[in-house]
C-alpha positions as CSV (number, residue, x, y, z in Angstrom):
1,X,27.5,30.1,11.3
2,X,29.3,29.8,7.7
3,X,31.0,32.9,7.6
4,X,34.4,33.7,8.7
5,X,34.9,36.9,10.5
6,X,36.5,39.4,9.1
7,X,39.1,38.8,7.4
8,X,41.7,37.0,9.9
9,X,40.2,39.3,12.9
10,X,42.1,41.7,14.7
11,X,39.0,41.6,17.0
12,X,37.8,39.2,19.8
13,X,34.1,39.3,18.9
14,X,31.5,36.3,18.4
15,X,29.2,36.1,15.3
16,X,25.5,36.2,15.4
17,X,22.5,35.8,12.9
18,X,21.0,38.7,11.3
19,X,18.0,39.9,13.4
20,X,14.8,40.2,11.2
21,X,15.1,43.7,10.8
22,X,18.7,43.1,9.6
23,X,17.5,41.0,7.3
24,X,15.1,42.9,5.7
25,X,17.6,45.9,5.5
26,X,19.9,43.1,3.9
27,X,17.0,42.2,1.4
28,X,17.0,46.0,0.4
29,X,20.7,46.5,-0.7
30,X,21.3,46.8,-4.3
31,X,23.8,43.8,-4.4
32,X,20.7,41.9,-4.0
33,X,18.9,44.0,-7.4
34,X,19.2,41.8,-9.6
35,X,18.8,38.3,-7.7
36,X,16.7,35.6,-7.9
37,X,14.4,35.5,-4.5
38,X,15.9,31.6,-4.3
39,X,19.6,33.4,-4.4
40,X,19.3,36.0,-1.8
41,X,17.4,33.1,0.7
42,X,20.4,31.0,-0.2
43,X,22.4,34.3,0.9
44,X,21.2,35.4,3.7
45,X,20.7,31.9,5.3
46,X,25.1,31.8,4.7
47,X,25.3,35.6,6.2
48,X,26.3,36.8,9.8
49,X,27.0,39.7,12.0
50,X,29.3,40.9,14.3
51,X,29.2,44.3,16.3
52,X,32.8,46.5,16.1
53,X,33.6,49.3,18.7
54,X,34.7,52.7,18.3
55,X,38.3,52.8,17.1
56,X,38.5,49.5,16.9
57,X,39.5,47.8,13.2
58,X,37.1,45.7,11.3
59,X,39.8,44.7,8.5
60,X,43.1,45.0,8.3
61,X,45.5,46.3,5.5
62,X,47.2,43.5,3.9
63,X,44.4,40.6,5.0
64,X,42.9,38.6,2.5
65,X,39.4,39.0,2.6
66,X,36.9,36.1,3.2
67,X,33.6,37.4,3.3
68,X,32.1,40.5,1.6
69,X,31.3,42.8,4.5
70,X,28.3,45.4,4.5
71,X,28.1,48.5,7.4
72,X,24.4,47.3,8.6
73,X,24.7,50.2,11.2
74,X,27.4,52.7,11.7
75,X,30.3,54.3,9.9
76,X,33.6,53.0,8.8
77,X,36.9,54.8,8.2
78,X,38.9,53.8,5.5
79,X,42.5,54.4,6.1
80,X,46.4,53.9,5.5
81,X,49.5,54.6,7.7
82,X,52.9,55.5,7.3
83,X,55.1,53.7,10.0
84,X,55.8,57.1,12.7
85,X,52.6,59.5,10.9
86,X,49.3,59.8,11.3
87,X,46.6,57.5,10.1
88,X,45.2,59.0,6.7
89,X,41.7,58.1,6.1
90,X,41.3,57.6,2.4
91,X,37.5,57.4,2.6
92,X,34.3,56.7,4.4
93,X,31.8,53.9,4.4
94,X,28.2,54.4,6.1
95,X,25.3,52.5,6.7
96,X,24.1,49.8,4.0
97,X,27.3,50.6,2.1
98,X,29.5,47.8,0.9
99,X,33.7,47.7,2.5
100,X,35.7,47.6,0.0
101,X,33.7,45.0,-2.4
102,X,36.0,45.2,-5.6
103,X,39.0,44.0,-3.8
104,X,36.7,41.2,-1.4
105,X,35.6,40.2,-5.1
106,X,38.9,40.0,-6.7
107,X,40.4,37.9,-3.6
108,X,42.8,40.5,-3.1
109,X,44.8,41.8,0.2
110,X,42.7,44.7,1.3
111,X,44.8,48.1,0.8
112,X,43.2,50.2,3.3
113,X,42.5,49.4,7.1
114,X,38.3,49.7,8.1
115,X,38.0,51.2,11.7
116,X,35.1,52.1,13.4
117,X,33.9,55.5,13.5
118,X,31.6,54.6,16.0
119,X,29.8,51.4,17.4
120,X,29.2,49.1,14.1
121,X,27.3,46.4,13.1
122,X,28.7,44.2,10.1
123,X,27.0,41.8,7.9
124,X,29.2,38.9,6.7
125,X,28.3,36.9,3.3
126,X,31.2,34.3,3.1
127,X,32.8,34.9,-0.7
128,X,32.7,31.3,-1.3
129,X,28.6,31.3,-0.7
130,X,29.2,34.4,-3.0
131,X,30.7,33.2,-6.2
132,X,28.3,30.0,-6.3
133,X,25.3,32.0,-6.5
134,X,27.0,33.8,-9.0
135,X,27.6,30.7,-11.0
136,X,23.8,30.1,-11.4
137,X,22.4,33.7,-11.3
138,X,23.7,35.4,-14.4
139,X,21.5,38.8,-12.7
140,X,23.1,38.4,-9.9
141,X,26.6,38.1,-11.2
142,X,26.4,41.2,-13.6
143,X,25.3,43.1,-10.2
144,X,28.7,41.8,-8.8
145,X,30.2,43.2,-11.9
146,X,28.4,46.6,-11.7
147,X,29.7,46.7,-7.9
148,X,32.8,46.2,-8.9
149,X,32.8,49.1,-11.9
150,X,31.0,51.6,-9.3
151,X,33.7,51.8,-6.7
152,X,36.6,52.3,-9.4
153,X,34.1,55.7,-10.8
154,X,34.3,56.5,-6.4
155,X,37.8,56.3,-6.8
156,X,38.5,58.4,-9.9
157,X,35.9,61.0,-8.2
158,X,38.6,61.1,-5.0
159,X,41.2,61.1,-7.1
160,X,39.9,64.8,-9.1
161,X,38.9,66.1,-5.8
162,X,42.4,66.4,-4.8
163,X,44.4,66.9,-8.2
164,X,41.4,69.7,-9.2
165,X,40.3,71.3,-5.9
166,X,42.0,73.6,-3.1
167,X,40.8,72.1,0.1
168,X,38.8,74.7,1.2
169,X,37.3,73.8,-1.8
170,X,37.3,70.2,-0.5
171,X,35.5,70.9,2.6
172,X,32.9,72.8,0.5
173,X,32.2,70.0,-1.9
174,X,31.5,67.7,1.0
175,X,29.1,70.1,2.0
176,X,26.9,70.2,-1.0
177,X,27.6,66.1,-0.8
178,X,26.0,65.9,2.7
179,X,23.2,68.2,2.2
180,X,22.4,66.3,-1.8
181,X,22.6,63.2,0.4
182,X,19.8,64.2,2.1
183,X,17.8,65.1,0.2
184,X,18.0,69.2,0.1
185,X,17.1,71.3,-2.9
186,X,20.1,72.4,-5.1
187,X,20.2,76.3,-4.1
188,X,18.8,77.7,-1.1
189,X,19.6,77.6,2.8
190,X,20.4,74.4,4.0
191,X,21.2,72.9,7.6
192,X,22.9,69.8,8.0
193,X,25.2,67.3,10.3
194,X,28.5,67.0,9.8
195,X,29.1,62.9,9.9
196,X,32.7,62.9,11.2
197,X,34.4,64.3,14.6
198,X,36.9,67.1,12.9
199,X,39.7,64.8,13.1
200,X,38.8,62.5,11.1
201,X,37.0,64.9,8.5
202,X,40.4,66.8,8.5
203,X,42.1,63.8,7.5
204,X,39.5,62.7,4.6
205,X,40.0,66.1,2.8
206,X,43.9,66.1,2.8
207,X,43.7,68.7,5.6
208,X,45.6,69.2,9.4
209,X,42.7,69.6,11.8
210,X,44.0,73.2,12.4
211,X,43.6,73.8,8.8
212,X,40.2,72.6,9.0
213,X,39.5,74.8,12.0
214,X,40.7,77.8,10.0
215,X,38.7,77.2,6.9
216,X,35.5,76.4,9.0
217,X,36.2,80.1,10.3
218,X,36.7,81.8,7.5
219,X,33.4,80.1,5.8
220,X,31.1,82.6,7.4
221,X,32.5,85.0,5.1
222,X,30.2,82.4,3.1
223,X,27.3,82.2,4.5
224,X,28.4,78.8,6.8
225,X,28.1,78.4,9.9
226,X,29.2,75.7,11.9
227,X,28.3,75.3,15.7
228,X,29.7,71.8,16.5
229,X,28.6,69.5,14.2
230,X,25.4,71.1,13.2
231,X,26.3,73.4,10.0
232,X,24.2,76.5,8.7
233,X,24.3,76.9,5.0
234,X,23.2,80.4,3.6
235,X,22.7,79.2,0.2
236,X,23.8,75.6,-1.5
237,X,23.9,77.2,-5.1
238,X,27.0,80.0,-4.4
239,X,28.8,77.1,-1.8
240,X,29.1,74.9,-5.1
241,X,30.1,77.4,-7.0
242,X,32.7,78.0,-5.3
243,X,33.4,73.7,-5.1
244,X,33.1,74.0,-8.6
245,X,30.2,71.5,-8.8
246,X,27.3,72.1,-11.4
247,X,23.8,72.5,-10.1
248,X,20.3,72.2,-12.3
249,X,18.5,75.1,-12.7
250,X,15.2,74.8,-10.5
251,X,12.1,74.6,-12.5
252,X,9.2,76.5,-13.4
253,X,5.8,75.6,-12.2
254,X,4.6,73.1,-14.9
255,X,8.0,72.6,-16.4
256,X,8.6,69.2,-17.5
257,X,12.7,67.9,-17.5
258,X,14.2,67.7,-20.6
């Protein structure tokens, strides 16, 4: 294979080619949007794939990066550490998502660690493969830009959600997040899956797990209910109110969007 694995690997793991179902997930990514179909063949005969276990790190902070990596299955915690404190994870990165592509483009160290959530499978496109597609596919390399540009508007969105919002706030927010994500109505009950063990959600939203704890308890008072990692929401409309997050009116039968 052409790729190098992650990054100067902190993992013993061997590199495999996409299976065909990979590949077609691969095919589906936006990265790809605006590629010729001669660029992404020429891609994803350079791309391969490892498999990363729970708690174990995919990239380390302060590596160089050598490949863009994609989360084919699986979730990825995104996190820093203070020598003697806790890890601090900064952010999340689930399936078909991109790990950290603005600093993989730029050639820069990576700033955060990447450790598996759970069991992960990673897709590999060497950056050197990368940038001479680029070269030839002007679609291709404006999608590379518009990566780039939508994982600084990510950051800014973190950045509010902790100068603007009380955690409980926080943990209300990612909510509405996870029920919008899939695809549940604005206002109304709602039921969905928290995505992270409480320890590592505590950490995402600036909170101590016993915080966490706490605030999940006191949530019933609002109509949420949490029974291990299946939540009860008694209506999505008043929970973002409360988040501060701006919902569209439903509309009327016949009612075209303005």
């Amino acid at each position: 294979m052409h790729a190098t694995y992650l990054s100067q690997s902190v993992l013993d793991a061997s590199e495999q080619p996409p299976t065909a179902e990979e590949r077609r997930r691969l095919r589906r990514l936006s990265l790809f949007s605006g590629a010729s179909e001669t660029s992404i063949q020429d891609l994803l005969s350079r791309v391969a794939v490892v498999g990363v276990g729970r708690h174990q790190l995919a990239a380390r902070e302060g590596t160089t990066p050598q490949n863009l990596m994609v989360a084919i299955s699986g979730r990825l915690a995104l996190l820093t550490q203070v020598p003697g404190d806790q890890p601090v994870v900064i952010g999340i990165v689930g399936r078909d998502e991109l790990v950290m592509p603005s600093v993989a483009l730029a050639g820069a160290p990576y700033p955060l660690s990447a450790r598996a959530v759970e069991d992960v499978r990673i897709a590999l496109i060497p950056l050197a493969e990368l940038w001479s597609v680029a070269a030839r596919d002007h679609g291709f390399a404006l999608e590379l830009a518009r990566l780039a540009g939508g994982e600084w508007q990510t950051l800014l969105a973190l950045l509010k959600d902790y100068r603007l919002r009380s955690a409980p706030q926080r943990f209300a927010a990612y909510l509405v997040r996870l029920a919008h994500e899939s695809g549940r109505p604005q206002i109304g009950a709602a039921e969905v899956a928290l995505a992270d063990d409480r320890k590592t959600l505590a950490s995402l939203l600036g909170m101590t797990p016993e915080n966490l704890s706490r605030t999940i308890a006191q949530f019933r008072e609002r109509g949420v209910v949490v029974s291990g990692r299946n939540v009860a929401i008694a209506d999505l409309g008043t929970l973002a109110a409360f988040a501060g997050i701006e919902t569209e009116a439903p509309q009327a039968p016949g009612e075209h969007p303005r």
